[in-house]
C-alpha positions as CSV (number, residue, x, y, z in Angstrom):
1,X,-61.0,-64.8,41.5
2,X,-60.2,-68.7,40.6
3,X,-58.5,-70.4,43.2
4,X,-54.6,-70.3,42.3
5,X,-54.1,-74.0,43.5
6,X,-56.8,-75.4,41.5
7,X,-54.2,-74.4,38.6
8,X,-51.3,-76.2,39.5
9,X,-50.6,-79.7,37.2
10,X,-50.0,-80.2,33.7
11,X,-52.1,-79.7,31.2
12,X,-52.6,-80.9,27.6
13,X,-53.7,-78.5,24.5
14,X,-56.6,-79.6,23.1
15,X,-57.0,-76.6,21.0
16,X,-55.4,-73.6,20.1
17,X,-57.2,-71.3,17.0
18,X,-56.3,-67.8,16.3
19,X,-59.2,-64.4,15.9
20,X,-58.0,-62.5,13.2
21,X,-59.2,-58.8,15.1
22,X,-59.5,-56.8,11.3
23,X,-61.8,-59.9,9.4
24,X,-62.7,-62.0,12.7
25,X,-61.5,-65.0,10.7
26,X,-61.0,-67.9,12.7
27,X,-58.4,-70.5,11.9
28,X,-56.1,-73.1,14.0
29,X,-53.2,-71.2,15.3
30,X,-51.1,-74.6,14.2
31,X,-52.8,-76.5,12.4
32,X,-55.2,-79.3,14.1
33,X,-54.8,-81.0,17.0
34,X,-51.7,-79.4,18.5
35,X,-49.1,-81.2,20.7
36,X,-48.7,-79.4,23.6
37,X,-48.9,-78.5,27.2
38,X,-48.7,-75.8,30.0
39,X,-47.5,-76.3,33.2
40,X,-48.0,-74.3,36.5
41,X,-46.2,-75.5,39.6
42,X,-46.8,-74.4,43.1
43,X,-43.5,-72.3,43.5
44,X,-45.0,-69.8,40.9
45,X,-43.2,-70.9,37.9
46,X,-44.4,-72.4,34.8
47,X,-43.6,-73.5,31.8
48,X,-45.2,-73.6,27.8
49,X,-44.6,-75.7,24.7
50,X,-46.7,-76.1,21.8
51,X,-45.7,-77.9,18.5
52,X,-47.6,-78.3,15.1
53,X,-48.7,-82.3,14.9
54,X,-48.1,-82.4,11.3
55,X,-44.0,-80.7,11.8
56,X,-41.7,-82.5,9.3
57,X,-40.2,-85.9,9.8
58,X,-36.3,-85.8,10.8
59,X,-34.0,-84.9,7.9
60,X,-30.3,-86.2,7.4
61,X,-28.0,-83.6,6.9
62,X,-30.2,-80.7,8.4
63,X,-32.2,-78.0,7.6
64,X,-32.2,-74.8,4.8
65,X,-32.3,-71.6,6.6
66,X,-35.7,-71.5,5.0
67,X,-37.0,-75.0,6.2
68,X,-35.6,-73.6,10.1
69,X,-37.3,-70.4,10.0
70,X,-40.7,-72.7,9.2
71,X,-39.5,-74.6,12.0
72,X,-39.7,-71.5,14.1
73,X,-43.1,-70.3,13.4
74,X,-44.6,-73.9,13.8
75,X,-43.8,-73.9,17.4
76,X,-43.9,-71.8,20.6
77,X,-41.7,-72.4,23.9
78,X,-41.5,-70.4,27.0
79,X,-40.5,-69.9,30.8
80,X,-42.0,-67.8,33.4
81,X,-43.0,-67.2,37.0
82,X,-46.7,-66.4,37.0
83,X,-49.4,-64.7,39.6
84,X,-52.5,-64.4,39.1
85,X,-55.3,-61.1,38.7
86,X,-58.8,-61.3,38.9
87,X,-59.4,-63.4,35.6
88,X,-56.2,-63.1,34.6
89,X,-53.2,-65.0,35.0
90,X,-49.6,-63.3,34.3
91,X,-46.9,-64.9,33.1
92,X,-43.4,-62.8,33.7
93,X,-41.5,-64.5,30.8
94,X,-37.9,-65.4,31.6
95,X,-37.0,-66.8,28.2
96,X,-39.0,-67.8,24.9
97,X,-38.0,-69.2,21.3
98,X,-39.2,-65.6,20.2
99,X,-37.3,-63.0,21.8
100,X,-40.2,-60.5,21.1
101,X,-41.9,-62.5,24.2
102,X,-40.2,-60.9,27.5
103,X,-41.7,-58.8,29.7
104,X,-45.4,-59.6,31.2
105,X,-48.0,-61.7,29.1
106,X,-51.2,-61.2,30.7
107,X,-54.6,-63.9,29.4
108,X,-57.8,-63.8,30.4
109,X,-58.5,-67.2,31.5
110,X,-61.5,-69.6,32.8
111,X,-61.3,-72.8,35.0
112,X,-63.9,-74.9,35.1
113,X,-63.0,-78.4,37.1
114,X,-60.4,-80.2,34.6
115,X,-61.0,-77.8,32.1
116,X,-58.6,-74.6,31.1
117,X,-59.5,-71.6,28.7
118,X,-56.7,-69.2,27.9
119,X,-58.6,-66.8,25.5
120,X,-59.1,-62.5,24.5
121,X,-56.0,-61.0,25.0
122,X,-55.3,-59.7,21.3
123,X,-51.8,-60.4,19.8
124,X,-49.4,-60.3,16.8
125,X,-49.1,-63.8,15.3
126,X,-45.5,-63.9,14.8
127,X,-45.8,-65.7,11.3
128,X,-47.8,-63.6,10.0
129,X,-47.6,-59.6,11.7
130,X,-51.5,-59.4,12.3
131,X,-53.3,-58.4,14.9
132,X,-55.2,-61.7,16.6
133,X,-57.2,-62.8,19.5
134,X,-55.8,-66.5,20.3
135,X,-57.7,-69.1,22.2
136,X,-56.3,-71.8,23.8
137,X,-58.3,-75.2,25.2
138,X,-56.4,-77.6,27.6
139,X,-57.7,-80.8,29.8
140,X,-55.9,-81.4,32.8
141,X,-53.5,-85.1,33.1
């Protein structure tokens, strides 16, 4: 079992790519070279954002409902208190930009000094309905 404290600090995405589980297709999740972070404190909770780099510039008079909804599956956000399991660590999400995200999100996960590996939990990709295996690289700060 990793040692829970070892966990605790920021940490930067340096990738995120996505499994397809029917054609094992491997693609970035959004995009390369994500902007984003997780964040695991030592009271248990934690916190996740992850935004596409390339995300449109700002746009006077706002967005089409179209242009938000592409908004929405560029990005992921979310709140938990966490524990961990074995290899796992469980977030139990409090709140997410997709409400389909509540309950318990259990990843596999490998720490290796300032290196983090969230990875083989399979998934729907909310942009897209298929089944997928994500993988997520982050670097401590």
């Amino acid at each position: 079992m990793a040692d829970a404290s070892a966990l605790i600090g920021s940490w930067r995405m340096e990738a995120w790519t996505r499994s397809s589980v029917e054609t094992g297709e491997v693609t970035d999740a959004l995009g390369p070279a994500p902007i984003g972070y997780i964040a695991y404190h030592a009271d248990g909770r934690m916190m996740a954002t992850v935004l596409r780099r390339d995300r449109p510039a700002p746009k006077p008079g706002g967005w089409t409902q179209a242009e938000k909804a592409a908004l929405f599956d560029d990005m992921l956000a979310y709140v938990a208190s966490y524990h961990l399991e074995e290899d796992r660590v469980v977030h139990h999400v409090d709140g997410s930009w997709n409400p389909n995200w509540g309950g318990d999100l259990s990843r596999p996960f490998t720490l290796e000094g300032d290196r983090l590996v969230i990875s083989g939990a399979p998934g729907v990709d909310p942009a897209t309905g298929e089944t997928v295996v994500y993988r997520m690289e982050f670097t401590k700060v």
